[in-house]
VEXMIRO-566741 format. One line per 5 residues: number of its first residue (from 1); their letters; for each residue x, y, z of C-alpha. Coordinates in steps of 0.2 Angstrom, whole numbers. Example, Ala and Ser with C-alpha at 12.3 -4.5 7.8 and 13.67 -1.06 7.14 Angstrom:
REM residues 2
1> as> 62 -22 39 | 68 -5 36 $
This chain:
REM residues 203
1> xxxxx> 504 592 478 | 507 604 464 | 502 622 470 | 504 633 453 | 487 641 447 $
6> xxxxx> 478 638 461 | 464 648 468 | 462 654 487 | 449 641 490 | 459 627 481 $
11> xxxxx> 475 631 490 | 465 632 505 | 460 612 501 | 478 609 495 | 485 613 512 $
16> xxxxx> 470 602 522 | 475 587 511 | 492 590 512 | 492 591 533 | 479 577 532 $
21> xxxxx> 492 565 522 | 505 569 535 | 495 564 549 | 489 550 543 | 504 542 540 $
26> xxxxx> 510 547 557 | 495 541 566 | 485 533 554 | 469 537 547 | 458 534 563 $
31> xxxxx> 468 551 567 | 460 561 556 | 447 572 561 | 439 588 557 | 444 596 572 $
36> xxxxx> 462 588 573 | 466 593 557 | 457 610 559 | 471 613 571 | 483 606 563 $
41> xxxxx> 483 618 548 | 474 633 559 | 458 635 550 | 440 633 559 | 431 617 559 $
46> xxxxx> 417 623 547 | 430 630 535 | 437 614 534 | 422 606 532 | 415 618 519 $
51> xxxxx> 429 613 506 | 432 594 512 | 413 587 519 | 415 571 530 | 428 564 543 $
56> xxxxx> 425 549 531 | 427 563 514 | 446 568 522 | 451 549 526 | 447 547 506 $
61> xxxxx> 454 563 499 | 470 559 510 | 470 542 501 | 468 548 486 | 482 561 487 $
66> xxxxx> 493 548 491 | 492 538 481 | 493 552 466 | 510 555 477 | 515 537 474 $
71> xxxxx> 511 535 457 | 523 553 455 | 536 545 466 | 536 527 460 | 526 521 444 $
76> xxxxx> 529 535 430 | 549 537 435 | 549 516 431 | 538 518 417 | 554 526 408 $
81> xxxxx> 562 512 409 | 563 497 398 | 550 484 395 | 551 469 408 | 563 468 421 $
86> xxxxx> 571 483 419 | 555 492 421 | 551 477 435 | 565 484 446 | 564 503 444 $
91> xxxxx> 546 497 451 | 552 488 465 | 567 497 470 | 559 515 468 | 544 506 480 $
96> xxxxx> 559 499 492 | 566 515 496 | 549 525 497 | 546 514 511 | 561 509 521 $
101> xxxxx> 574 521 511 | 586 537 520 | 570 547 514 | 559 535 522 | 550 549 538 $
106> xxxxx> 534 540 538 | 521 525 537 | 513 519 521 | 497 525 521 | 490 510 511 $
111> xxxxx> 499 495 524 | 491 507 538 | 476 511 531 | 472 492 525 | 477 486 544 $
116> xxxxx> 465 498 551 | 452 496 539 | 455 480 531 | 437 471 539 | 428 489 540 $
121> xxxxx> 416 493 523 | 412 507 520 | 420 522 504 | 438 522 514 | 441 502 512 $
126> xxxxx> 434 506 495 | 449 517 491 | 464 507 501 | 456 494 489 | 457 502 473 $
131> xxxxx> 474 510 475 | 480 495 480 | 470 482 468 | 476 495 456 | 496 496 462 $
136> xxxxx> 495 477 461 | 487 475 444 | 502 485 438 | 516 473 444 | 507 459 436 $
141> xxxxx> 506 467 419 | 523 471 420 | 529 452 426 | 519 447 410 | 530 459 398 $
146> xxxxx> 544 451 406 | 539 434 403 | 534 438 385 | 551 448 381 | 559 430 389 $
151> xxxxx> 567 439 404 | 557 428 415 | 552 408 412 | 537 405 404 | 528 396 416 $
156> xxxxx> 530 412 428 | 514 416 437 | 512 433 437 | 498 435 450 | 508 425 461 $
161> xxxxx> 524 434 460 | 514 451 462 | 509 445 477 | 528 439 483 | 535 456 476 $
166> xxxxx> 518 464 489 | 523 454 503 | 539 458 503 | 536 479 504 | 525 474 521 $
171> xxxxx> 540 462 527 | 552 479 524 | 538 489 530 | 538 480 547 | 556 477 550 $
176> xxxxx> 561 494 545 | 546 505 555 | 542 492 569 | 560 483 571 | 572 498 566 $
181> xxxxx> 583 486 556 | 594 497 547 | 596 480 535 | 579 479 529 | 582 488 513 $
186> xxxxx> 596 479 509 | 588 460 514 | 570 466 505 | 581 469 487 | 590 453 490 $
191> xxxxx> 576 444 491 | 567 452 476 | 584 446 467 | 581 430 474 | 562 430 468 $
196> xxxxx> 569 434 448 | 580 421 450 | 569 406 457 | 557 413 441 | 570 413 428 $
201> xxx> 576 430 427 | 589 432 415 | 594 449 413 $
């Protein structure tokens, strides 16, 4: 989270969200709570909830601030890239190592999140939905620039391959955070290799 320019009262929220993020990705969203997170960063209860609101207000702006993290970390360094695959790949890889990489120190907050909230409506479900709905669109449209600049066969589904390219991030995910396969890195960029080529990939 950027900190420059800041006042008081916004670093003061800064730093709440910030703590928030971390624990929820330790210990999931259920962790967060006024008071625990009070604690956590050593302010008082109500001067937490003066510049936040709700338990359900921190588990959305926690959401919100990672997925602002991930678009930093993942979507505009690919966006650099190329048109199609190339562009496809910086997506994938970059998203691949955020998860199960040497860097990797925590939980994705939107695999945890949408386990622990995945039947639960309510504005936190609403916001795992968005980010993700939103993440997912993003891989589709970039399949399609692929398939359009001939890099991938015409008849290439995007949607479909969007949701193989998504399942595989929750397959590395597992074997990595649950499992402590050292390989799963190597195994999930394999088999987005594999993917490409089963749909044509020819750059």
């Amino acid at each position: 989270m950027r900190l420059a320019g800041l006042t008081k009262s916004e670093l003061t929220k800064a730093t709440i969200v910030d703590a928030a993020v971390d624990m929820a990705r330790q210990s999931g969203l259920e962790s967060l709570t006024i008071g625990t997170v009070a604690e956590r960063t050593g302010l008082s209860k109500s001067g937490v909830f003066s510049r936040i609101g709700s338990r359900e207000d921190l588990q959305v702006a926690a959401l919100k601030e990672y997925e602002r993290r991930f678009v930093e970390q993942v979507m505009m360094p690919a966006l650099r890239e190329p048109r199609g695959l190339p562009r496809l790949r910086a997506m994938f890889n970059r998203w691949a190592e955020l998860i199960g990489g040497p860097e990797a120190k925590a939980s994705c907050l939107f695999i945890v999140g949408a386990v622990e909230f995945d039947d639960r409506p309510g504005p936190v479900r609403d916001a795992l939905v968005a980010g993700i709905g939103e993440w997912r669109k993003q891989l589709a449209r970039t399949i399609r620039q692929a398939v359009d600049e001939g890099q991938l066969a015409s008849e290439t589904d995007p949607e479909q391959l969007a949701f193989e390219l998504c399942s595989l991030i929750h397959g590395l995910h597992n074997d990595f955070r649950l499992l402590g396969d050292a390989r799963a890195l190597a195994r999930a960029k394999a088999a987005f290799e594999r993917l490409l080529r089963a749909n044509g990939a020819r750059s």
